[in-house]
C-alpha positions in Angstrom: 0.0 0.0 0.0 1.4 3.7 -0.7 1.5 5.3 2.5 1.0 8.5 1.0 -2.1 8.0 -0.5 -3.9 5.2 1.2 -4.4 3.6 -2.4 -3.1 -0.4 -3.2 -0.2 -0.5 -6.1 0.1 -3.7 -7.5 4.0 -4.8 -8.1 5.3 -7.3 -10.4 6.9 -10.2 -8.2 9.4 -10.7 -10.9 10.6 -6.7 -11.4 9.7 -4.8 -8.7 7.9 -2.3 -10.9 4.6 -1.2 -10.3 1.8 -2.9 -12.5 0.9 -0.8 -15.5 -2.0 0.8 -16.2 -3.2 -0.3 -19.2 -4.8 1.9 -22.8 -7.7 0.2 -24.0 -6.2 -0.6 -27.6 -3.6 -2.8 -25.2 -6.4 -4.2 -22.7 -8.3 -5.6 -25.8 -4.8 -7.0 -27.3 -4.3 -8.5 -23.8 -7.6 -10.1 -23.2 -7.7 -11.5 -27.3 -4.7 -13.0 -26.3 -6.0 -14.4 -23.1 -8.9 -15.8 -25.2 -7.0 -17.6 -27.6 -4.9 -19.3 -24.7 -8.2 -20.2 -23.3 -8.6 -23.3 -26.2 -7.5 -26.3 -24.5 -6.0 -27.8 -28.2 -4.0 -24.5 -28.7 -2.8 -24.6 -24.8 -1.6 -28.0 -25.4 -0.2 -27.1 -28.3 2.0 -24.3 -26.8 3.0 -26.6 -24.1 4.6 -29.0 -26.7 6.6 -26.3 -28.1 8.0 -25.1 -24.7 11.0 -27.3 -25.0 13.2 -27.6 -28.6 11.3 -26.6 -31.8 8.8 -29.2 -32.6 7.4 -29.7 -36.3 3.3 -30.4 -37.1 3.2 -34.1 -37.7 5.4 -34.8 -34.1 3.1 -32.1 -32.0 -0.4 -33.7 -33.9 1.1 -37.2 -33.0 2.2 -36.2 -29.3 -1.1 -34.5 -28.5 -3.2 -37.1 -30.6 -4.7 -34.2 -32.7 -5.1 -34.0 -36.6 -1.9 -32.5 -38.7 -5.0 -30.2 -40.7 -6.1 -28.7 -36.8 -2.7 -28.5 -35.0 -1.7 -26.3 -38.7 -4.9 -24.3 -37.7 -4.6 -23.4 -34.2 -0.4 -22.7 -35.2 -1.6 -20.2 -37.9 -3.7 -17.9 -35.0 -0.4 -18.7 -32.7 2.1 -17.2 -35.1 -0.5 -14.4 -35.4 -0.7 -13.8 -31.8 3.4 -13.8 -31.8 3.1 -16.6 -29.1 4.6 -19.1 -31.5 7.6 -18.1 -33.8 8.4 -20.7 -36.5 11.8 -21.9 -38.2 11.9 -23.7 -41.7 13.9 -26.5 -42.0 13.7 -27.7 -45.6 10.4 -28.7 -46.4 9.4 -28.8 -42.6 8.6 -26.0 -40.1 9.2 -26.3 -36.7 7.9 -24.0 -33.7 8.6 -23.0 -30.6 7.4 -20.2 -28.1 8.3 -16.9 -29.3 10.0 -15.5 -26.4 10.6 -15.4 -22.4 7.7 -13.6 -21.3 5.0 -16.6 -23.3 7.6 -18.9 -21.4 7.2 -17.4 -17.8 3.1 -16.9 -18.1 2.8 -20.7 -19.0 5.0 -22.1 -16.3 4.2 -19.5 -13.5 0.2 -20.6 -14.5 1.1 -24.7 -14.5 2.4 -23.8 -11.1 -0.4 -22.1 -9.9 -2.4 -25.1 -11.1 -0.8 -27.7 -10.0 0.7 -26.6 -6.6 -2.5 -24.7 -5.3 -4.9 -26.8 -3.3 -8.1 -26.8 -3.9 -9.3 -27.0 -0.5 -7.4 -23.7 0.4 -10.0 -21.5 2.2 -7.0 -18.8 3.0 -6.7 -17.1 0.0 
């Protein structure tokens, strides 16, 4: 709490800096994106390419999905510059585009699996 004003600031745990407050054109962008990682397919999806590249036909396989379904849920990834892609001769592999995808995923599997459900504290 600022002692100043009375008022609760909200701090990033893994900065220091004080949340920001957000323009709508960047609230929208942020909740589309939250949407799109709402689709448990595409979650799984991202969660296969959290390790080493991974090309269609192994994350289809791994997940049990359709090559034609796991193309279309990678195309609105790409969009959504979760997913970055890497052409390796006549295959493309992906991956997560960058550290910040990285932390939200793990932090949130965390949160998942380590919280209780019985916890009446919070």
């Amino acid at each position: 709490m600022n002692i100043s004003t009375g008022v609760h600031v909200l701090v990033n745990l893994h900065t220091g800096r004080p949340a920001p407050v957000l323009e709508d054109d960047i609230s929208a962008e942020l909740a589309d994106l939250f949407r799109l990682l709402g689709d448990g397919s595409r979650l799984r999806i991202i969660l296969a390419c959290l390790g080493e590249p991974v090309c269609v036909g192994d994350i289809a396989e791994k997940l049990g999905l359709s090559s034609s379904l796991v193309s279309h849920h990678l195309r609105l990834l790409r969009a959504a510059r979760v997913l970055q892609f890497q052409r390796r001769g006549k295959q493309v592999f992906y991956s997560v585009a960058d550290k910040h995808i990285r932390c939200v995923l793990f932090d949130m599997v965390d949160h998942v699996v380590d919280y209780p459900e019985d916890n009446e504290d919070a």
